[in-house]
N, C-alpha and C positions, 0 to 999 in steps of 0.2 A: 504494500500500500504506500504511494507515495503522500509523504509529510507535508502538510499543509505549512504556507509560509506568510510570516505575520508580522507589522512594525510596528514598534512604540518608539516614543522621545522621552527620554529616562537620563539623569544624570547616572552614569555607570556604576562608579564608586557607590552611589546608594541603593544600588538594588542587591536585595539582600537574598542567598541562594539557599533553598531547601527553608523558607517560610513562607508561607502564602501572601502572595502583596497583592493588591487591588491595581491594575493596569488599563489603560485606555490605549487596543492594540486597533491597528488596523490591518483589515484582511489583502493579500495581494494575489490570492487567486483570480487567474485571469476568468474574465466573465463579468456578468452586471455587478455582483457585490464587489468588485475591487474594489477596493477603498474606505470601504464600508467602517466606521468607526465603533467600538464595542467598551463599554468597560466589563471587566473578569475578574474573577479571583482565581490565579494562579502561582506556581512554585517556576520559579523559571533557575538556569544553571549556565555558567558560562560555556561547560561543558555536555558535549551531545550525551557523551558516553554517561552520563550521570544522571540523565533521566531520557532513556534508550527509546522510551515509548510517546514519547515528548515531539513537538512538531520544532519547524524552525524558528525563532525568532532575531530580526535585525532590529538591532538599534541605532537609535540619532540622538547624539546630544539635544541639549535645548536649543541651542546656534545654527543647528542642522548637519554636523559634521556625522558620518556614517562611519560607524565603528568598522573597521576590517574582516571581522570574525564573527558569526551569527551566535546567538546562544542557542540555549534548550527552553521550550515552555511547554506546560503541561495544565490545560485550562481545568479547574474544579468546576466554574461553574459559571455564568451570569449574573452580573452584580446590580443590573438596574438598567436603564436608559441615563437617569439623569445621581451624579454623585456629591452629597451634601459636603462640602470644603469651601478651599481657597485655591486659585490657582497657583502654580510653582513658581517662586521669583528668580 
């Protein structure tokens, strides 16, 4: 089965491996939902090999710099449409 592939904009340094973080990923499966924005609660991992059944995820800095190397994500679940905060400064 090929891995679905998916982008957030995450300060790197803070994302935190093997605890579930709340993410607003975007889908890049080609087709109508490309782009399609989501928030999840998921465990994501710098490394594939470390959650083997995990899809791909790319990251962008906040600046929009694209990290070189894809992580690991492993979606739990659907977090809502809309997520009660503040945006990241």
């Amino acid at each position: 089965m090929k891995k679905k592939e998916y982008l957030t904009f995450a300060n790197i340094e803070e994302l935190l491996e093997r605890k579930e973080l709340l993410l607003a990923i975007r889908d890049l499966t080609p087709g109508k939902q490309k782009y399609d924005c989501r928030y999840v609660k998921a465990r994501v991992s710098s490394s594939q090999g470390k959650i083997p059944d995990g899809d791909i995820l790319w990251i962008r800095s906040w600046s929009g710099f694209l990290y070189p190397q894809p992580w690991a994500i492993k979606i739990a679940e659907e977090a809502g449409e809309v997520i009660a905060g503040r945006p990241n400064s």
